[in-house]
Jmol script that loads the backbone (N, CA, C; Angstrom):
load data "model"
ATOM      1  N   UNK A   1       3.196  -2.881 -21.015  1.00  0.00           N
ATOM      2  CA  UNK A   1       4.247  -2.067 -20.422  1.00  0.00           C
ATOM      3  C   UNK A   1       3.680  -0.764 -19.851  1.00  0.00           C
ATOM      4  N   UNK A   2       2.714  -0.566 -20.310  1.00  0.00           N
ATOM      5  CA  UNK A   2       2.190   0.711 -20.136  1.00  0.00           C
ATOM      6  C   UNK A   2       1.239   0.573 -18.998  1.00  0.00           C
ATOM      7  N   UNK A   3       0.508  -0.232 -18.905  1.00  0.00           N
ATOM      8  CA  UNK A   3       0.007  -0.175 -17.337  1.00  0.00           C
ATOM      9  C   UNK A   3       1.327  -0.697 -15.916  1.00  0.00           C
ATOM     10  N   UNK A   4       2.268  -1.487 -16.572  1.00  0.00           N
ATOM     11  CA  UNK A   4       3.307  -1.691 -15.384  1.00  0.00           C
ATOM     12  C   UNK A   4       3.715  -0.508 -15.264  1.00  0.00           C
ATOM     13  N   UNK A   5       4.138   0.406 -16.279  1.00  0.00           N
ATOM     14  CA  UNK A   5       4.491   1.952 -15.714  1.00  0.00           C
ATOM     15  C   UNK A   5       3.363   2.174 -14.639  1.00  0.00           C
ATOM     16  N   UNK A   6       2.277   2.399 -14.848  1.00  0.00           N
ATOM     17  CA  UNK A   6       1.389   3.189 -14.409  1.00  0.00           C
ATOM     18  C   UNK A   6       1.256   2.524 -12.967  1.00  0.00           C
ATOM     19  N   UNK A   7       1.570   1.137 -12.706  1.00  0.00           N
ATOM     20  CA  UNK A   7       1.800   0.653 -11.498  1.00  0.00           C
ATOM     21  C   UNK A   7       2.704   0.864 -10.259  1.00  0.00           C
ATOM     22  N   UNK A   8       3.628   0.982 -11.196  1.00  0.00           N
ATOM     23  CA  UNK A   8       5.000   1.673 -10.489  1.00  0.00           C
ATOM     24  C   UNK A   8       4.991   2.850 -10.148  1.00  0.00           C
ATOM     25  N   UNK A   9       4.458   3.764 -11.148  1.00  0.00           N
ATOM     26  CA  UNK A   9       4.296   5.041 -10.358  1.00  0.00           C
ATOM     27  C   UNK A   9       3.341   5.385  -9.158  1.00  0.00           C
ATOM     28  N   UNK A  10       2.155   4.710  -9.021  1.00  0.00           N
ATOM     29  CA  UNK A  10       1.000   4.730  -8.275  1.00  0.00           C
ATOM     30  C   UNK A  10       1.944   4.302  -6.727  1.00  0.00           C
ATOM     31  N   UNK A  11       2.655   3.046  -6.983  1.00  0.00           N
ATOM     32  CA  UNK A  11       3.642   2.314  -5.948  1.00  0.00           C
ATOM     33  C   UNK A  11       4.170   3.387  -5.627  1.00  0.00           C
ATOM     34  N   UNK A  12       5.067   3.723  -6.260  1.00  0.00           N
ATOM     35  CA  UNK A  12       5.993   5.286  -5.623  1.00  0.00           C
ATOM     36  C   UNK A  12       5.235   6.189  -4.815  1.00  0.00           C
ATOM     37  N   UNK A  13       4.130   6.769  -5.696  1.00  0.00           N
ATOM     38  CA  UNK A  13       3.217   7.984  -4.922  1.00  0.00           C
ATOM     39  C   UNK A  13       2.587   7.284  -3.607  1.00  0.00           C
ATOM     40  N   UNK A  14       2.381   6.152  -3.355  1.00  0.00           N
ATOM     41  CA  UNK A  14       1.540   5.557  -1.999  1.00  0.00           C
ATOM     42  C   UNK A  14       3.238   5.202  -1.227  1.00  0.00           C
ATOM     43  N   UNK A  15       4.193   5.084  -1.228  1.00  0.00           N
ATOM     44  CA  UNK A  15       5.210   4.909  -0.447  1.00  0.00           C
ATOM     45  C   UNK A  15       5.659   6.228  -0.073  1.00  0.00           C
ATOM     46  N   UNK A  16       5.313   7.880  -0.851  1.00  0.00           N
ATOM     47  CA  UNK A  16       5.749   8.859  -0.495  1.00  0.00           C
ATOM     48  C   UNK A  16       4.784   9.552   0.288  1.00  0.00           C
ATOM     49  N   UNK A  17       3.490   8.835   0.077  1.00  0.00           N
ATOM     50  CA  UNK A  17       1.905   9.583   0.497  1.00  0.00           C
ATOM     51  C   UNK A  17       2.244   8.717   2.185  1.00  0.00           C
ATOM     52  N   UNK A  18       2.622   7.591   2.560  1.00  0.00           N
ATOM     53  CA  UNK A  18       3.089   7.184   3.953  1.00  0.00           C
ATOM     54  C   UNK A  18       3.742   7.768   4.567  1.00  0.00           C
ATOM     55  N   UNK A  19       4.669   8.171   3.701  1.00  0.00           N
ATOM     56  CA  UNK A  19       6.055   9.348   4.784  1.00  0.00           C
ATOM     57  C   UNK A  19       5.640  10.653   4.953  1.00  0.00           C
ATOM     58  N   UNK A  20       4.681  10.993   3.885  1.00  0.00           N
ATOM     59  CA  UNK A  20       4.755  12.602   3.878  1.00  0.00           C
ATOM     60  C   UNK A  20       3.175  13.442   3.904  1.00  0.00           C
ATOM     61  N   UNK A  21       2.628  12.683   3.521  1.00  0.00           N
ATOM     62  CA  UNK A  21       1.114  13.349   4.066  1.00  0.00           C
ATOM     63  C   UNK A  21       0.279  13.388   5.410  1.00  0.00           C
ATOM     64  N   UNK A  22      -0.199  13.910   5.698  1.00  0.00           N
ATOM     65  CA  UNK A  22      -1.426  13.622   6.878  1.00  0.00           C
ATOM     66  C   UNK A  22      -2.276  12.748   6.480  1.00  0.00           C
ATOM     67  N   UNK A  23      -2.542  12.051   7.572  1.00  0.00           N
ATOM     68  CA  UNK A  23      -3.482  10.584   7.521  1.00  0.00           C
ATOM     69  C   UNK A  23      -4.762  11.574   7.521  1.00  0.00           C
ATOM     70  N   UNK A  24      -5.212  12.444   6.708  1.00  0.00           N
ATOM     71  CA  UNK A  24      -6.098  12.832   7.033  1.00  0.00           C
ATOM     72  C   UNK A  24      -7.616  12.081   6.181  1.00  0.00           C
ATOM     73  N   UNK A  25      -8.732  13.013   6.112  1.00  0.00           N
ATOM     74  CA  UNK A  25     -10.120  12.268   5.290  1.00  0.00           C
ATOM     75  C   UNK A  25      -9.772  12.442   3.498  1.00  0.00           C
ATOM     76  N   UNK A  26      -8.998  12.928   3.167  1.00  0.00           N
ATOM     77  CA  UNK A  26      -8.301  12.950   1.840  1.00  0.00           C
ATOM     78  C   UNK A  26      -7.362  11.143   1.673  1.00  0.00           C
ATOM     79  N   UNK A  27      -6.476  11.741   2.232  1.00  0.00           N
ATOM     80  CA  UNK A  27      -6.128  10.115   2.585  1.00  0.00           C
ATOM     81  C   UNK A  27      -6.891   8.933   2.473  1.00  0.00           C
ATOM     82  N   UNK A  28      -7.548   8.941   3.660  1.00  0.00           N
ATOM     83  CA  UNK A  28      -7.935   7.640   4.029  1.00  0.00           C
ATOM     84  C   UNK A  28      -9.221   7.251   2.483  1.00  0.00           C
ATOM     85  N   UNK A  29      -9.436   8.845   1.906  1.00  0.00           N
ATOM     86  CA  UNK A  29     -10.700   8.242   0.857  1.00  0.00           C
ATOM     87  C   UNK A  29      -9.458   7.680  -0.165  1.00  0.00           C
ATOM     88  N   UNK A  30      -8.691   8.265  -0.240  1.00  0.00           N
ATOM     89  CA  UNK A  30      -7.288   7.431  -1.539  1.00  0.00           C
ATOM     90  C   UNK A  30      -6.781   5.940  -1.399  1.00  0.00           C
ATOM     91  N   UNK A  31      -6.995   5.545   0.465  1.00  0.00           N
ATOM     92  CA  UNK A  31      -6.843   4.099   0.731  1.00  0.00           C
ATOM     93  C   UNK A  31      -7.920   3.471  -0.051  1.00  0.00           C
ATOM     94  N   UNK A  32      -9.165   3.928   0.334  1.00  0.00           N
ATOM     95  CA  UNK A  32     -10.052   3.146  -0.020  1.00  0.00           C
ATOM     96  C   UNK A  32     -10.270   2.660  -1.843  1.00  0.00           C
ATOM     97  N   UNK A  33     -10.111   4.057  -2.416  1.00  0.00           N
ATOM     98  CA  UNK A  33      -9.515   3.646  -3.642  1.00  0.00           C
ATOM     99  C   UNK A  33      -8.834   2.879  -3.862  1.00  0.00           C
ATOM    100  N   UNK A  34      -7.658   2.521  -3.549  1.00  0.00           N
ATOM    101  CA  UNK A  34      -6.822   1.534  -3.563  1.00  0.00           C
ATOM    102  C   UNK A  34      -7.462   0.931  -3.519  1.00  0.00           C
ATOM    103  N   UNK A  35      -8.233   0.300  -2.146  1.00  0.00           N
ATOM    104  CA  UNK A  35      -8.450  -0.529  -1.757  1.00  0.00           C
ATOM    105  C   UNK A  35      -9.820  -1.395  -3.190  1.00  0.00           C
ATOM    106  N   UNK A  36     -10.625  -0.684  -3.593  1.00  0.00           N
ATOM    107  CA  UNK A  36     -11.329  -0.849  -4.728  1.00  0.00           C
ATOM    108  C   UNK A  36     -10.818  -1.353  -5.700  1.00  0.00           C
ATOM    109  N   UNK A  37      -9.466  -0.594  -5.980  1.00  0.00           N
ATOM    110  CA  UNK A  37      -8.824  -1.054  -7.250  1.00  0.00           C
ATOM    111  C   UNK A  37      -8.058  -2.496  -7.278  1.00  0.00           C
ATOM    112  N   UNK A  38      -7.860  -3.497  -5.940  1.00  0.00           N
ATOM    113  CA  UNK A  38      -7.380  -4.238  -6.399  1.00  0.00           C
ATOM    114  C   UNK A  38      -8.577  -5.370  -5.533  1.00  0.00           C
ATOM    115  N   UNK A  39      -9.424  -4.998  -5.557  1.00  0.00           N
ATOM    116  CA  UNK A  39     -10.928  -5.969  -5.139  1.00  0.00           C
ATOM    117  C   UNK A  39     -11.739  -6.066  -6.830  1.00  0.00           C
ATOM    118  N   UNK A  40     -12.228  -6.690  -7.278  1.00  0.00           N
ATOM    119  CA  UNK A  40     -13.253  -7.097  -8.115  1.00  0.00           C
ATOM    120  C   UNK A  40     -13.833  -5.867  -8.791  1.00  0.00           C
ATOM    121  N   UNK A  41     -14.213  -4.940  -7.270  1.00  0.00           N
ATOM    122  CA  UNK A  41     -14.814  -3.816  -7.687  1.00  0.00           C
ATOM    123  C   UNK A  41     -15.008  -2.806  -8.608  1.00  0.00           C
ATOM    124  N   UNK A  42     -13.265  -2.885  -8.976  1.00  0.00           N
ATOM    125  CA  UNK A  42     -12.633  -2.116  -9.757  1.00  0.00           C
ATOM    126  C   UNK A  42     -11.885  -2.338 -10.318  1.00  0.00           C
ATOM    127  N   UNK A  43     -11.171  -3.586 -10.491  1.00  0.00           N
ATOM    128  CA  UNK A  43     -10.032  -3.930 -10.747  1.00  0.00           C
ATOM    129  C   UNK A  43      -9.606  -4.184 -12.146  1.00  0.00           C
ATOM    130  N   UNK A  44      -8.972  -3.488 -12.890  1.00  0.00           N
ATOM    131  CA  UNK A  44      -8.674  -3.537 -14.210  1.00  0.00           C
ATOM    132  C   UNK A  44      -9.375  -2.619 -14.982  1.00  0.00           C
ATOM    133  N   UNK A  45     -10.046  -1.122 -13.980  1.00  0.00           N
ATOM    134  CA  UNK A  45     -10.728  -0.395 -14.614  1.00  0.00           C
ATOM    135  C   UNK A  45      -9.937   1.366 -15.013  1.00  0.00           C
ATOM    136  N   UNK A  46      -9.272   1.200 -13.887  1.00  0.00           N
ATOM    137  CA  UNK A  46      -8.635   2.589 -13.967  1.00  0.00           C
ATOM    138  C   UNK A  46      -7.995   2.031 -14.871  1.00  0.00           C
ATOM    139  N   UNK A  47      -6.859   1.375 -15.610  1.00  0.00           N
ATOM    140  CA  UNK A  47      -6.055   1.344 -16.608  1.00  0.00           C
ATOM    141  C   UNK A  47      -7.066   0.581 -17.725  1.00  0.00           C
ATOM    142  N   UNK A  48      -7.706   0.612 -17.702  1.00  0.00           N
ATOM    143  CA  UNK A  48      -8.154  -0.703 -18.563  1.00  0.00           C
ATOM    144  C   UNK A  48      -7.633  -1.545 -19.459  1.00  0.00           C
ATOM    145  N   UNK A  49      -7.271  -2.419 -18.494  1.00  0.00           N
ATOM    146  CA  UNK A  49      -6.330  -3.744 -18.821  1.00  0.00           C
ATOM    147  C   UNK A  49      -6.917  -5.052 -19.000  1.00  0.00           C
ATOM    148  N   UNK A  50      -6.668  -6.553 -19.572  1.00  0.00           N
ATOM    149  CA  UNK A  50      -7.178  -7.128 -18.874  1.00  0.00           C
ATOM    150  C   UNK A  50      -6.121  -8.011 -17.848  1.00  0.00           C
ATOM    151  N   UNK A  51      -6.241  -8.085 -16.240  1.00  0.00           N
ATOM    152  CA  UNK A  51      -5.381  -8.447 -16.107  1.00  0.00           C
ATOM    153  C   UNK A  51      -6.096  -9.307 -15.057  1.00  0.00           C
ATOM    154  N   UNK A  52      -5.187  -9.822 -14.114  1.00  0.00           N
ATOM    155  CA  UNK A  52      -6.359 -10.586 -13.280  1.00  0.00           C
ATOM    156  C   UNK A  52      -7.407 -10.154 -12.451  1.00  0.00           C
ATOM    157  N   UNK A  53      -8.760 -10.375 -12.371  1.00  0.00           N
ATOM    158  CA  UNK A  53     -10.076 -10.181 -11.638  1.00  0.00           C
ATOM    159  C   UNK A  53      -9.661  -9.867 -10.728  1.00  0.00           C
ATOM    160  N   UNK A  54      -9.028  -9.919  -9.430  1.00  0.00           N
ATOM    161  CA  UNK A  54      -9.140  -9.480  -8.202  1.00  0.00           C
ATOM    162  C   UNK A  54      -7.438 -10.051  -7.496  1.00  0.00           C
ATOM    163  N   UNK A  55      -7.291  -8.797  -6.461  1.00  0.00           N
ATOM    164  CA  UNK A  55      -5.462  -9.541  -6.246  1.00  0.00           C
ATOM    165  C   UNK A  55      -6.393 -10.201  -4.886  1.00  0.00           C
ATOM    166  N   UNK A  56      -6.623 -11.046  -4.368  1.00  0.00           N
ATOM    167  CA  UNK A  56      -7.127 -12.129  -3.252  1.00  0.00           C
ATOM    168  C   UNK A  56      -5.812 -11.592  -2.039  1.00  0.00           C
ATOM    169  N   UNK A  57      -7.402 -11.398  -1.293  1.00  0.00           N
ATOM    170  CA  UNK A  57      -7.238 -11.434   0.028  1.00  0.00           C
ATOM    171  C   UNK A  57      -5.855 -11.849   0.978  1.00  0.00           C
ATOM    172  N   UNK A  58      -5.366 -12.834   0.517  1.00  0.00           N
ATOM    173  CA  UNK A  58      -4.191 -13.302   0.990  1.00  0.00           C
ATOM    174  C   UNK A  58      -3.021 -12.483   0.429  1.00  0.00           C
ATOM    175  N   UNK A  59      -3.351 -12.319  -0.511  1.00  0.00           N
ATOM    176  CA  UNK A  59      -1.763 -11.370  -0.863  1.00  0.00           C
ATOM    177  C   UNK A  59      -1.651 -10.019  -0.526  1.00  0.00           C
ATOM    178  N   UNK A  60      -3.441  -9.313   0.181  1.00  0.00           N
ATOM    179  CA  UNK A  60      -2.701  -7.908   0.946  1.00  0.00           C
ATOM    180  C   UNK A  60      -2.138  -8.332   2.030  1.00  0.00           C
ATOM    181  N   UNK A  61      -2.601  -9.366   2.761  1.00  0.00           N
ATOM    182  CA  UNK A  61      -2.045  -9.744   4.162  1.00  0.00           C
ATOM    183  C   UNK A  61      -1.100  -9.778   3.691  1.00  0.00           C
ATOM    184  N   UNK A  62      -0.390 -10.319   2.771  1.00  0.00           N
ATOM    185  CA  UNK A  62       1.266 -10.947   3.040  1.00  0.00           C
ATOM    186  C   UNK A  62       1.772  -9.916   2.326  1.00  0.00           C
ATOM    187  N   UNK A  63       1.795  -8.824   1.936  1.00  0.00           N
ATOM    188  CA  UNK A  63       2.154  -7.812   1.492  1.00  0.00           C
ATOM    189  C   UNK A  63       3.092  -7.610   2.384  1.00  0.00           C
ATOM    190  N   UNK A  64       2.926  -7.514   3.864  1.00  0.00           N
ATOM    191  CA  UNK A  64       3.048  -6.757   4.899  1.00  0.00           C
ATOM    192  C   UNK A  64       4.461  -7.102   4.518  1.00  0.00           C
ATOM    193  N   UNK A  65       4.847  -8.642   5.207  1.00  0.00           N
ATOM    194  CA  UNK A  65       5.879  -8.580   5.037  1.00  0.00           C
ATOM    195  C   UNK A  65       7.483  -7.668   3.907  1.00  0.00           C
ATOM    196  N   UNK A  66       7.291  -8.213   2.750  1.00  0.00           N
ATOM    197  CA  UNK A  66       8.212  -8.253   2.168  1.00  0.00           C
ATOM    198  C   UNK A  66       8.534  -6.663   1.681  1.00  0.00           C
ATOM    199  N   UNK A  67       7.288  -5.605   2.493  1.00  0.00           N
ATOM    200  CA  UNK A  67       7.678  -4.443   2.080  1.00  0.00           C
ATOM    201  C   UNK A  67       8.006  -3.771   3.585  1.00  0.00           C
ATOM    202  N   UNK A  68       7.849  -4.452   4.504  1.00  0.00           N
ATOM    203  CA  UNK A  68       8.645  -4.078   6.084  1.00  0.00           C
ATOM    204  C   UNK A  68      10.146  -4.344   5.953  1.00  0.00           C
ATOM    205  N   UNK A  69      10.186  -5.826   5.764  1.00  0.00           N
ATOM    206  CA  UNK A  69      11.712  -6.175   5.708  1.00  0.00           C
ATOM    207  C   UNK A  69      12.545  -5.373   4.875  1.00  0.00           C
ATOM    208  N   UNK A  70      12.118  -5.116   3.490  1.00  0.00           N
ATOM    209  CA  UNK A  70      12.880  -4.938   2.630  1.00  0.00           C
ATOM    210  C   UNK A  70      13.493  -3.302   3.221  1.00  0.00           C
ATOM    211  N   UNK A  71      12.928  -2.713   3.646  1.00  0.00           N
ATOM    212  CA  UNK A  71      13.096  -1.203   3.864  1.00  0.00           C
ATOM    213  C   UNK A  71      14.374  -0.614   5.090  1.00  0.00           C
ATOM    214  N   UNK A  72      14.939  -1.490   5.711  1.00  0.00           N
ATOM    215  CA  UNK A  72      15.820  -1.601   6.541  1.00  0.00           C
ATOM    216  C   UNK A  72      17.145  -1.003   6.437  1.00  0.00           C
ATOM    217  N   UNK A  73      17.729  -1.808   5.493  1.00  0.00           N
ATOM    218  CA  UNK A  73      18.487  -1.343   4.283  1.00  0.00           C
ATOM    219  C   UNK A  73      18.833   0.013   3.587  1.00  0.00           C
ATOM    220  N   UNK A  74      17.223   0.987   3.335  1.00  0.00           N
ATOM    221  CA  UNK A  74      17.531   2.006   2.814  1.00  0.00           C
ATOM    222  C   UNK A  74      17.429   2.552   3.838  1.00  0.00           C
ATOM    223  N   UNK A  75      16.862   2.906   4.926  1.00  0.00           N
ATOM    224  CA  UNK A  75      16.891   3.405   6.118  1.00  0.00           C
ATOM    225  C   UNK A  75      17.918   3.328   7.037  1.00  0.00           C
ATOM    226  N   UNK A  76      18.961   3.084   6.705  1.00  0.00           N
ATOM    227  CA  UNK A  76      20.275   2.475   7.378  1.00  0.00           C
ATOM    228  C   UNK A  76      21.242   3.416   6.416  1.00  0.00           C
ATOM    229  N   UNK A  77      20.696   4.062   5.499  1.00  0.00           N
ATOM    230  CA  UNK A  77      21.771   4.339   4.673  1.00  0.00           C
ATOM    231  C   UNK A  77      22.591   5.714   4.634  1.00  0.00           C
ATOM    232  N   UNK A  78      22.029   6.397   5.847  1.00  0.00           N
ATOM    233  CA  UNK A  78      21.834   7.692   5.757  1.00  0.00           C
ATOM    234  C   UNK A  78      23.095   8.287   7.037  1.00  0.00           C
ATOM    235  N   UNK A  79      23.470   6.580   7.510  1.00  0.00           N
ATOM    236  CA  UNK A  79      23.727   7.277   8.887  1.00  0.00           C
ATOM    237  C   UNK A  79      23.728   7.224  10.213  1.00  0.00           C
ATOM    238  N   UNK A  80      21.844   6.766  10.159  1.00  0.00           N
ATOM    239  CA  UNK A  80      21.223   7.136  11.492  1.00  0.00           C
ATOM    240  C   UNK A  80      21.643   6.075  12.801  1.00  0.00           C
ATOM    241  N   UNK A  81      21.745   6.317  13.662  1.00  0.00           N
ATOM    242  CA  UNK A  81      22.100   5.652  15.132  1.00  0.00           C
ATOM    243  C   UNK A  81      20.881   4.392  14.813  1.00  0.00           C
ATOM    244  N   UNK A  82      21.166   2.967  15.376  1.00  0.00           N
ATOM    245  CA  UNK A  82      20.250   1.961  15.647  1.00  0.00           C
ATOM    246  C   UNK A  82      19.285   2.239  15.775  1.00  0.00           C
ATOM    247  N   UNK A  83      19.127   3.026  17.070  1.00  0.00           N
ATOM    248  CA  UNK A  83      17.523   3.447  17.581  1.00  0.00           C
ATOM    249  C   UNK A  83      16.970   3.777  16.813  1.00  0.00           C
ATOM    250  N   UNK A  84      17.937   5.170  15.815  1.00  0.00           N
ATOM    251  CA  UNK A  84      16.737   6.123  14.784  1.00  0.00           C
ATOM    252  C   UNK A  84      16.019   5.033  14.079  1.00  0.00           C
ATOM    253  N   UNK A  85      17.071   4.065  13.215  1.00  0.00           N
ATOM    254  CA  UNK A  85      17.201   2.875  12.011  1.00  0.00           C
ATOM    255  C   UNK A  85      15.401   1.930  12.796  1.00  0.00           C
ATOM    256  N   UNK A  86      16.100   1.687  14.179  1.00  0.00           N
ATOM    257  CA  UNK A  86      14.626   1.169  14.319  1.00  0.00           C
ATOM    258  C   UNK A  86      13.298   1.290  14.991  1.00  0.00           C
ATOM    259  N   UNK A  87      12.863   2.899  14.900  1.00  0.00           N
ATOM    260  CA  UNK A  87      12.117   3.586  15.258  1.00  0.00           C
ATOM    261  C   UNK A  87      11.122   4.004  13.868  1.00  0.00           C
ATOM    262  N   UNK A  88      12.148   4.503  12.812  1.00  0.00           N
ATOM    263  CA  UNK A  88      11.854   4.351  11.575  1.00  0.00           C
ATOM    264  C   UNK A  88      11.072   3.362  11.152  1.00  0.00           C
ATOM    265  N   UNK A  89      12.170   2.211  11.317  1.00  0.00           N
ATOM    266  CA  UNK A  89      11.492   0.866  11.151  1.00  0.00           C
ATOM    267  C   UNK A  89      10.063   0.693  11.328  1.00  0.00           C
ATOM    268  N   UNK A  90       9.714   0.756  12.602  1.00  0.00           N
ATOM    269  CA  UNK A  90       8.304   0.848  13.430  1.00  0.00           C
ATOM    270  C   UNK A  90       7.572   1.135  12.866  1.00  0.00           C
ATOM    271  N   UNK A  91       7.969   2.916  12.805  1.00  0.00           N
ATOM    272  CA  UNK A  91       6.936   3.642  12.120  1.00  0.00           C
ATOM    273  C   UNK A  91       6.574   3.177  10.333  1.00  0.00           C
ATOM    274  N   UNK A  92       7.106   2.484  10.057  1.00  0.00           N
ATOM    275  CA  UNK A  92       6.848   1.885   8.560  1.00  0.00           C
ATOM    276  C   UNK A  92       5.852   0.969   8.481  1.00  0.00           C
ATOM    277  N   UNK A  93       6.417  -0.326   9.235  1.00  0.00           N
ATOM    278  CA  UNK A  93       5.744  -1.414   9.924  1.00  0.00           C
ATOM    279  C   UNK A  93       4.207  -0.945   9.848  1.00  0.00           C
ATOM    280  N   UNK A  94       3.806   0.183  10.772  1.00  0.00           N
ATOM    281  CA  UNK A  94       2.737   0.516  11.358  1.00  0.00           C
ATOM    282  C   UNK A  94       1.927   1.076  10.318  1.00  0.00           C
ATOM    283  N   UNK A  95       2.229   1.878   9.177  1.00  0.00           N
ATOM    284  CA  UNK A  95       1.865   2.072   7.834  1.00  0.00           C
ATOM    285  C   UNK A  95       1.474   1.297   7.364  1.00  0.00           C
ATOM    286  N   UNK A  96       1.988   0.387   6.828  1.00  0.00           N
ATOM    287  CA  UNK A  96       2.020  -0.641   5.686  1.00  0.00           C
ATOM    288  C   UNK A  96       1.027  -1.224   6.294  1.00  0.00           C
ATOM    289  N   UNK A  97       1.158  -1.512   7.691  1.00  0.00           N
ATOM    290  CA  UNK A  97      -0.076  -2.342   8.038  1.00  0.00           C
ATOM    291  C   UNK A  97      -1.239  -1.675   8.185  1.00  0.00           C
ATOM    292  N   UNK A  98      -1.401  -0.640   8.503  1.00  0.00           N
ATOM    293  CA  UNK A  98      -2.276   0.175   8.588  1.00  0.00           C
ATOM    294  C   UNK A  98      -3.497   0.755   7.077  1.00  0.00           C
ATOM    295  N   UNK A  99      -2.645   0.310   6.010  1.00  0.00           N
ATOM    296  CA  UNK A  99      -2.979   0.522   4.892  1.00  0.00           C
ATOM    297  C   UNK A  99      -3.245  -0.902   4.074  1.00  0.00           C
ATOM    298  N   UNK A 100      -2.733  -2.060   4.533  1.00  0.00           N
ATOM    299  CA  UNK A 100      -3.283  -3.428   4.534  1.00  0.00           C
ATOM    300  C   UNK A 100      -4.377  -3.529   4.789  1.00  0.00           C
ATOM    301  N   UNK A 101      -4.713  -2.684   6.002  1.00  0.00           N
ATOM    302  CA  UNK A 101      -6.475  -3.287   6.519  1.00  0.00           C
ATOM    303  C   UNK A 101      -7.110  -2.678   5.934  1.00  0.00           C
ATOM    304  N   UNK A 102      -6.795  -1.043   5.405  1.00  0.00           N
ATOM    305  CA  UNK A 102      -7.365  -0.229   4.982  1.00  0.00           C
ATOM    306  C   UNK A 102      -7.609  -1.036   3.377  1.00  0.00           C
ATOM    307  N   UNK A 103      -6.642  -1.692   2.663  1.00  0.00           N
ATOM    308  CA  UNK A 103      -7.117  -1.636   1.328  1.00  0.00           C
ATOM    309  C   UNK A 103      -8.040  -3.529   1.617  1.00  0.00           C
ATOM    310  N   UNK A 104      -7.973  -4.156   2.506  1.00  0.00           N
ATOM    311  CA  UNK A 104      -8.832  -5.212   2.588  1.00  0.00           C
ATOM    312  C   UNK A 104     -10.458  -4.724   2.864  1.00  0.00           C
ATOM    313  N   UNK A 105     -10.610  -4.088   3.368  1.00  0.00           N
ATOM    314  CA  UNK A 105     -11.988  -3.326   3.204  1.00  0.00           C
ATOM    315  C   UNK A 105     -13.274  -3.663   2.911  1.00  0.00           C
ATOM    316  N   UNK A 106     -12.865  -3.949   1.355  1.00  0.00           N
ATOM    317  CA  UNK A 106     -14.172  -4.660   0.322  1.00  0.00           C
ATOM    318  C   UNK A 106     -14.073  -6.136   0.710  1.00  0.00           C
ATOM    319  N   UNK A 107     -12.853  -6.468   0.986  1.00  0.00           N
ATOM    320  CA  UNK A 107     -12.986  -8.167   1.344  1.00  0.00           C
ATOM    321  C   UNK A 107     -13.855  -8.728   2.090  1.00  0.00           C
ATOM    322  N   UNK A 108     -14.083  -7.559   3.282  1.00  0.00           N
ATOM    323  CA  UNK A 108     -14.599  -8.251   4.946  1.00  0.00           C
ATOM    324  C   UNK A 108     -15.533  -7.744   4.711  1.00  0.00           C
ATOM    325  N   UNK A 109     -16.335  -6.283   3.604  1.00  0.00           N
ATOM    326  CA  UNK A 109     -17.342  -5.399   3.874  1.00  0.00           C
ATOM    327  C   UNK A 109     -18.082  -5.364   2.716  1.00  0.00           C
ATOM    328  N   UNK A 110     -17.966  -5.824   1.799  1.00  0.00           N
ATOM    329  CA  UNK A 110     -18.237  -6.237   0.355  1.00  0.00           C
ATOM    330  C   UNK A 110     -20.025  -5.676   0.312  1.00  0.00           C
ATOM    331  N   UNK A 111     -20.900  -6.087   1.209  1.00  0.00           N
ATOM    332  CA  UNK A 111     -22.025  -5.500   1.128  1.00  0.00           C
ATOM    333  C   UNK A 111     -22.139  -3.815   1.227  1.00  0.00           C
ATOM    334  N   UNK A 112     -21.335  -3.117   1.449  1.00  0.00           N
ATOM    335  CA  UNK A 112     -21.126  -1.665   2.346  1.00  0.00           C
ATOM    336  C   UNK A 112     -21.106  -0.678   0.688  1.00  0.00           C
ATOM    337  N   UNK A 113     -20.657  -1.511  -0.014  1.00  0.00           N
ATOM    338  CA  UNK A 113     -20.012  -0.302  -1.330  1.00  0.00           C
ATOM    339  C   UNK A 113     -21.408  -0.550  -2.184  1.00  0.00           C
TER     340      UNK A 113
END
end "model"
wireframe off; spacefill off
backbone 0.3
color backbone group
């Protein structure tokens, strides 16, 4: 239970670190972390758990989805005119994916670290 906390919160802080920080070289070194932590590299070390060896390649890709779609909904809730609702949208889209490639990294570059 205690590392699913610690999951959830990490989840929260990287969904608020998309909306609200600068993509700056602070950033992008925190993707890469990520990106460590759920490759082999690292994985099951910051909490030390044992949990599974590595989340595979296929499930950052498909990440994309189910955290684009799902977000529609709360972004709709506020109000905003269509356009805003799917401009928003976009700009989410473009995150999530943007931080997909960023945490695949070790997958494609595995010699580099």
């Amino acid at each position: 239970m205690d590392y699913l906390t610690a999951v959830r919160a990490r989840f929260g802080k990287w969904i608020l670190d998309l909306c609200e920080r600068p993509y700056d070289q602070d950033w992008l070194n925190y993707q890469h972390e990520i990106a460590k932590r759920h490759h082999s590299l690292k994985k099951n070390k910051t909490d030390n758990v044992d949990a599974v060896p590595i989340i595979h390649y296929r499930y950052m890709i498909a990440f994309i989805y189910p955290i684009t779609a799902t977000i529609k909904p709360f972004l709709a809730k506020n109000g905003h005119s269509q356009a805003d609702i799917e401009g928003m949208h976009n700009a989410w889209f473009k995150a999530v994916t943007l931080t997909a490639i960023f945490w695949t990294y070790p997958y494609v570059n595995a010699g580099e670290f």
